[in-house]
NUDO-366078 format. One record per residue (C-alpha): residue number from 1; residue in three letters; x, y, z. Coordinates in pm, 1 decimal. Example, Ala and Ser with C-alpha at 12.3 -4.5 7.8 and 13.67 -1.06 7.14 Angstrom:
2
(1, 'ALA', (1230.0, -450.0, 780.0))
(2, 'SER', (1367.0, -106.0, 714.0))
***
This chain:
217
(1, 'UNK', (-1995.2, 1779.6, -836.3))
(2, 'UNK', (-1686.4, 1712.5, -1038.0))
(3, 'UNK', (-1614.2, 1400.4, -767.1))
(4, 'UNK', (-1917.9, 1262.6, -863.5))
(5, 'UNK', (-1779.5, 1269.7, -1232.6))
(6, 'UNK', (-1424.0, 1041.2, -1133.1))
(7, 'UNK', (-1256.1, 1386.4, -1139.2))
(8, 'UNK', (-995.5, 1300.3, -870.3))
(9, 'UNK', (-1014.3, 1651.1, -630.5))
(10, 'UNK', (-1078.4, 1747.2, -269.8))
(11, 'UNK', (-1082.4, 2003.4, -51.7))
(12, 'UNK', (-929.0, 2049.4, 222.7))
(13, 'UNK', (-1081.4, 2261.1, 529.7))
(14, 'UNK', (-916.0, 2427.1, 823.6))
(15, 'UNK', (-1068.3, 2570.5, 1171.3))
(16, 'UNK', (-878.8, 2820.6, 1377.4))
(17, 'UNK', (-966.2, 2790.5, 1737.9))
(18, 'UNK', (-842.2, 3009.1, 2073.2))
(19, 'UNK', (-705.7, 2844.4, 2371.2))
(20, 'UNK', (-621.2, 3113.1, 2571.0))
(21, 'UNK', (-315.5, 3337.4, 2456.4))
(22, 'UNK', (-252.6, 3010.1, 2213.2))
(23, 'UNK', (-422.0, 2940.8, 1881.1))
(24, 'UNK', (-523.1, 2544.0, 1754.3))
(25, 'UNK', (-520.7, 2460.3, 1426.3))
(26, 'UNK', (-744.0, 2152.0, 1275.9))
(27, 'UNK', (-828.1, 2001.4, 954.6))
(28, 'UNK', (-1084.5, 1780.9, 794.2))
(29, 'UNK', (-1126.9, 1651.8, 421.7))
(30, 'UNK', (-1440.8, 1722.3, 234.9))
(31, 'UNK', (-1469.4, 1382.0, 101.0))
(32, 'UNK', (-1273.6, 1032.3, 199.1))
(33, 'UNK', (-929.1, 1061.9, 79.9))
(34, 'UNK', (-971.1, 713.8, -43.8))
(35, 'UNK', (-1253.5, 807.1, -252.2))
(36, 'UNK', (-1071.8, 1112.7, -435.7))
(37, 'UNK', (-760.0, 860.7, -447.2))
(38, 'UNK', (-958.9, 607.5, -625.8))
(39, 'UNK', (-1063.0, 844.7, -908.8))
(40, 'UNK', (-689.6, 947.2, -933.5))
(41, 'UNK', (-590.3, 595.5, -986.5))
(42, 'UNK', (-860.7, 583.1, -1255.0))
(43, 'UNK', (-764.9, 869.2, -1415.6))
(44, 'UNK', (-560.0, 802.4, -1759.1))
(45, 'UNK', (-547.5, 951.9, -2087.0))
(46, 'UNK', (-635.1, 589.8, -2209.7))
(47, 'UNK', (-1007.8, 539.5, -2190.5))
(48, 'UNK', (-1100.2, 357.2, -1888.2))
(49, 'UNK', (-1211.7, -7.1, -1881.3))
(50, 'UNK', (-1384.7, -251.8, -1590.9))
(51, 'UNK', (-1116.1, -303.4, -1300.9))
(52, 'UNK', (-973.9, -645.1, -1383.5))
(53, 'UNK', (-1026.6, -745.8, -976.9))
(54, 'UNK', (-638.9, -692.6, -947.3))
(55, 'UNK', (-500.8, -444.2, -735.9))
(56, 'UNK', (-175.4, -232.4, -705.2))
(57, 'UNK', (61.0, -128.7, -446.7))
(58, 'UNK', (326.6, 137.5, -409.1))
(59, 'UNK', (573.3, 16.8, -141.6))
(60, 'UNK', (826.9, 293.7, -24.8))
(61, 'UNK', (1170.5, 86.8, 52.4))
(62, 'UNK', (1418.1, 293.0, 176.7))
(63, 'UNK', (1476.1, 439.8, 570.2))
(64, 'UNK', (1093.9, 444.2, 596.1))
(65, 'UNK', (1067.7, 76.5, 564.4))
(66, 'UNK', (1240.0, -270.7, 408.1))
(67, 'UNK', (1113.5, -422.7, 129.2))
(68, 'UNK', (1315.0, -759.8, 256.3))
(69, 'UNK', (1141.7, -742.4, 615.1))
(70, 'UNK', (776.9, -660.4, 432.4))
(71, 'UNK', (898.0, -1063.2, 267.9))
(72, 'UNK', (1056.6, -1219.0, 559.9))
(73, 'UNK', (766.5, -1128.7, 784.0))
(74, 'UNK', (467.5, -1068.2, 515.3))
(75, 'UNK', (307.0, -785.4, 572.5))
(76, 'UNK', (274.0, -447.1, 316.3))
(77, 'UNK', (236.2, -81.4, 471.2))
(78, 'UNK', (226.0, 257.6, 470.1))
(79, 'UNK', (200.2, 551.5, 702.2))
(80, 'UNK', (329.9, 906.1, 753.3))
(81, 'UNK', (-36.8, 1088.3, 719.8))
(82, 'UNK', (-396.5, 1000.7, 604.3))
(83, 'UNK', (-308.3, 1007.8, 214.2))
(84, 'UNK', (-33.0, 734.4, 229.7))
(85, 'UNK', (-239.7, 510.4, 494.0))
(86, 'UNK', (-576.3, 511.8, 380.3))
(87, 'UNK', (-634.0, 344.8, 62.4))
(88, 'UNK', (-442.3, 15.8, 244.6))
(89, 'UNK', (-843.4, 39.3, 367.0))
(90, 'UNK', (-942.4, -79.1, 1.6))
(91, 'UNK', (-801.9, -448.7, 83.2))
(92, 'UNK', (-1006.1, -737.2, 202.5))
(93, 'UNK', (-866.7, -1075.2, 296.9))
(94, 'UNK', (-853.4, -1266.4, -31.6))
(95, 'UNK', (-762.6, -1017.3, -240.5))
(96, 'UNK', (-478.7, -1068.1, -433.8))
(97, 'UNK', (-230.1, -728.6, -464.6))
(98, 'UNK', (112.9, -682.1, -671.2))
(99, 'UNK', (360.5, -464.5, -532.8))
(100, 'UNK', (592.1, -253.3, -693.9))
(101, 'UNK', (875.8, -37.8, -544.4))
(102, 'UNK', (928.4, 310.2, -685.0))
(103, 'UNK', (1252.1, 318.9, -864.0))
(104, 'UNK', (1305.4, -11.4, -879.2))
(105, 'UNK', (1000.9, -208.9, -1041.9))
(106, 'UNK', (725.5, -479.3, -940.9))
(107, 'UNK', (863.9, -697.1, -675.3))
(108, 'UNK', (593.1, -934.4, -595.5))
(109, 'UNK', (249.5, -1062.2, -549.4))
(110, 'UNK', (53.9, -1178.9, -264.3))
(111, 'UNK', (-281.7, -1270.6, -90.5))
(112, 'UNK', (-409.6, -1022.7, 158.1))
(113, 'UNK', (-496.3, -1231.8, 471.7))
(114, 'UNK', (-675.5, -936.3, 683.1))
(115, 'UNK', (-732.7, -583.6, 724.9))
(116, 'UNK', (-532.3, -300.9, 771.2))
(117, 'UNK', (-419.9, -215.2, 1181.9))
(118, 'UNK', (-210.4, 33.7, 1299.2))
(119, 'UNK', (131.7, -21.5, 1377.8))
(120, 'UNK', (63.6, -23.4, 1758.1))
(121, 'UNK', (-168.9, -336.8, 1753.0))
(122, 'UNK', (-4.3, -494.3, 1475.8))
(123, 'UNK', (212.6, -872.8, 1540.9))
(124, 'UNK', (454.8, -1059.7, 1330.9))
(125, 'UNK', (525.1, -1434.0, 1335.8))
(126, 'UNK', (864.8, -1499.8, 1476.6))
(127, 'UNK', (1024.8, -1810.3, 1641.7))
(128, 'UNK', (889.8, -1733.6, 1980.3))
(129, 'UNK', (546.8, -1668.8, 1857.8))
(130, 'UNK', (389.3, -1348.2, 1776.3))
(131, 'UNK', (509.6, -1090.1, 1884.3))
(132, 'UNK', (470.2, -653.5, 1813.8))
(133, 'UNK', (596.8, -549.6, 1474.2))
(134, 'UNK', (753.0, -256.1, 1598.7))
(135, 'UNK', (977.7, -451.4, 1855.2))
(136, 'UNK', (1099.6, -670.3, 1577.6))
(137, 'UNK', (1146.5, -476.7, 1236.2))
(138, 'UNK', (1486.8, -314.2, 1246.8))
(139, 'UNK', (1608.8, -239.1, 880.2))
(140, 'UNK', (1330.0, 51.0, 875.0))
(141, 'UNK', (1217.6, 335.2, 1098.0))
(142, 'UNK', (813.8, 277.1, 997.8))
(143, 'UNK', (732.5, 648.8, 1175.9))
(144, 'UNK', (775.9, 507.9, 1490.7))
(145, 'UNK', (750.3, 855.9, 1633.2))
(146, 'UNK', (355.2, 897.6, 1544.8))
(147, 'UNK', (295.0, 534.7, 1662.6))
(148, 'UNK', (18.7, 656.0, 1911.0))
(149, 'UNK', (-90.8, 915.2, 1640.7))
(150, 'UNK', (-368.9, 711.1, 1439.7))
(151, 'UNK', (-394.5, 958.9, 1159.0))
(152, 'UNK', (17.3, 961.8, 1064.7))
(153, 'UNK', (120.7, 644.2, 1189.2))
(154, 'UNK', (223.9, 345.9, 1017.5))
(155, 'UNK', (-90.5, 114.7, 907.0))
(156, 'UNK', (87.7, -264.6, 818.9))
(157, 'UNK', (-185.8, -535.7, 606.0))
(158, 'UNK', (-103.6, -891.9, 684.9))
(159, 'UNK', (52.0, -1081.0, 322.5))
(160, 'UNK', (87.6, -1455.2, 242.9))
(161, 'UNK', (334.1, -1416.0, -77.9))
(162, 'UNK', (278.0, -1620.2, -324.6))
(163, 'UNK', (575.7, -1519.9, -505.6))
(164, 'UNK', (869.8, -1224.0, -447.4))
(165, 'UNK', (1190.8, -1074.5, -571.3))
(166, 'UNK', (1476.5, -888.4, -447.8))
(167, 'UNK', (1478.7, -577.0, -572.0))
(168, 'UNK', (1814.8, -639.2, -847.3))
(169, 'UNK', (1565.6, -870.4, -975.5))
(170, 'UNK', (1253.9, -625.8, -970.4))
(171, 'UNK', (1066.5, -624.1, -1303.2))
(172, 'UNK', (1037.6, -290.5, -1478.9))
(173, 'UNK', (1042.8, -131.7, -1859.0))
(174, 'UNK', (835.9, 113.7, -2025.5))
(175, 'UNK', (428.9, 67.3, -2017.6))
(176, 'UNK', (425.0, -80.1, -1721.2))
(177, 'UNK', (203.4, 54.7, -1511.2))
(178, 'UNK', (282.5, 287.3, -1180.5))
(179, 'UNK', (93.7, 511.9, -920.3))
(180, 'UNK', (221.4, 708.5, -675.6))
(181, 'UNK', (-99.3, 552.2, -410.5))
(182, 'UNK', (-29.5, 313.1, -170.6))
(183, 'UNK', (-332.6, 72.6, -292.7))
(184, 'UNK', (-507.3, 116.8, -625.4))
(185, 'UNK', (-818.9, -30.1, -797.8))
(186, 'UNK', (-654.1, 74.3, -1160.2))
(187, 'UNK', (-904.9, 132.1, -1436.6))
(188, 'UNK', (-668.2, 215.1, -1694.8))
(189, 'UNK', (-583.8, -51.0, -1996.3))
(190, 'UNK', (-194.9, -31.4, -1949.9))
(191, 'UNK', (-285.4, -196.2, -1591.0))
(192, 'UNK', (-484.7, -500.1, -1770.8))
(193, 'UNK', (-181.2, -531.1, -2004.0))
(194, 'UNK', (90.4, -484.0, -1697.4))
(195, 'UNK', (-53.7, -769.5, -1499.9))
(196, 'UNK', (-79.5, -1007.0, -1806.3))
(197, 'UNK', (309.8, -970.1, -1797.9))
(198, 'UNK', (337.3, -961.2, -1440.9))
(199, 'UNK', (198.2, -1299.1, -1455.8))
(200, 'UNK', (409.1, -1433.5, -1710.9))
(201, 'UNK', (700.8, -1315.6, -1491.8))
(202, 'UNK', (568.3, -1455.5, -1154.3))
(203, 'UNK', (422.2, -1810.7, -1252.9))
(204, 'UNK', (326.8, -1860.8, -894.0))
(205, 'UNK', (68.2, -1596.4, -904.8))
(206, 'UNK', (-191.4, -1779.2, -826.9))
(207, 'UNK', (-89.2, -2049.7, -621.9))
(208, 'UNK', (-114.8, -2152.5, -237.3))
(209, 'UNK', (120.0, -2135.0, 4.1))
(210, 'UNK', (444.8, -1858.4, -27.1))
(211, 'UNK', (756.5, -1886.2, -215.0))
(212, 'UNK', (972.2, -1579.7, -341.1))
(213, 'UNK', (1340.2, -1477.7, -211.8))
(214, 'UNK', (1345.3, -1515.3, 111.4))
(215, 'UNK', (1108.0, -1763.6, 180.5))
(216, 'UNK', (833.6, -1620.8, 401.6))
(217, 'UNK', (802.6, -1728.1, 809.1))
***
């Protein structure tokens, strides 16, 4: 009921099953976590407005992962359980998605060239072809150890950038808009007014081709 009403809630339901002298516990969500994560990214004390067709990632650099391999090799992810992994679901090639790192500020903008794969099937372009992400990233750990877990493993969406920044250079300052989600469809007018000055501060928004710091391969 309250779902149906952008209220952003689930619930969250657990079976207890015996396996001999052993108990197994399992879970299930009520509704799509992407669904309930979509109202939450909606939610605002501002009154809501029609998404502007932009959307909005939060990209965790630190041991997890590297915002300058995410650039060199052009990809965005997330991973670590169902919540973190499942609204990179909401992008379709073509779409175009800005990224912001927490603590640091937006960092760039790019166009999403396909759908989001698990970190087991997943290939970056290197100079002796393509080859598995997970044998070539090195600056992060990317939950390697639930790589044959589908549910908490790392999910990785494929990125031409059209424009990036190291993160000294990341833009921030109060109003701008931020969401703890991996992917959002904001609603909210402080995300209209963020990406009019996102795009004043990456000209190349909406060009072809990648550029940014370091140039993508």
């Amino acid at each position: 009921y309250l779902s149906e009403r952008d209220v952003p809630i689930n619930v969250l339901c657990f079976q207890v099953f015996a396996y001999g002298d052993e108990q197994l516990l399992s879970r299930a969500w009520l509704l799509d976590p992407v669904r309930s994560q979509v109202s939450a990214a909606g939610t605002s004390d501002d009154q809501n407005e029609p998404w502007n067709g932009e959307f909005y990632c939060s990209y965790g650099h630190g041991e997890s992962r590297s915002w300058d391999e995410a650039v060199k090799f052009g990809f965005i992810s997330g991973g670590g359980g169902a919540w973190y992994s499942r609204t990179l679901q909401l992008l379709s090639p073509s779409d175009r998605v800005w990224v912001k790192v927490p603590g640091s500020g937006f960092v760039g903008v790019g166009r999403v060239l396909g759908r989001a794969v698990p970190a087991s099937t997943f290939r970056v372009r290197t100079p002796e072809g393509e080859t598995p992400a997970l044998d070539v990233l090195k600056q992060g750990n990317y939950h390697r150890e639930y790589s044959n877990d589908l549910e908490r493993c790392e999910y990785f969406v494929p990125v031409e950038w059209l424009q990036t920044k190291p993160l000294k250079d990341a833009v921030h300052g109060i109003g701008l808009f931020g969401n703890q989600n991996t992917v959002c469809k904001p609603t909210t007018p402080k995300w209209r007014s963020t990406v009019e000055r996102l795009k004043v501060e990456f000209p190349n928004f909406d060009q072809d081709g990648s550029s940014g710091y370091p140039a993508n391969t």
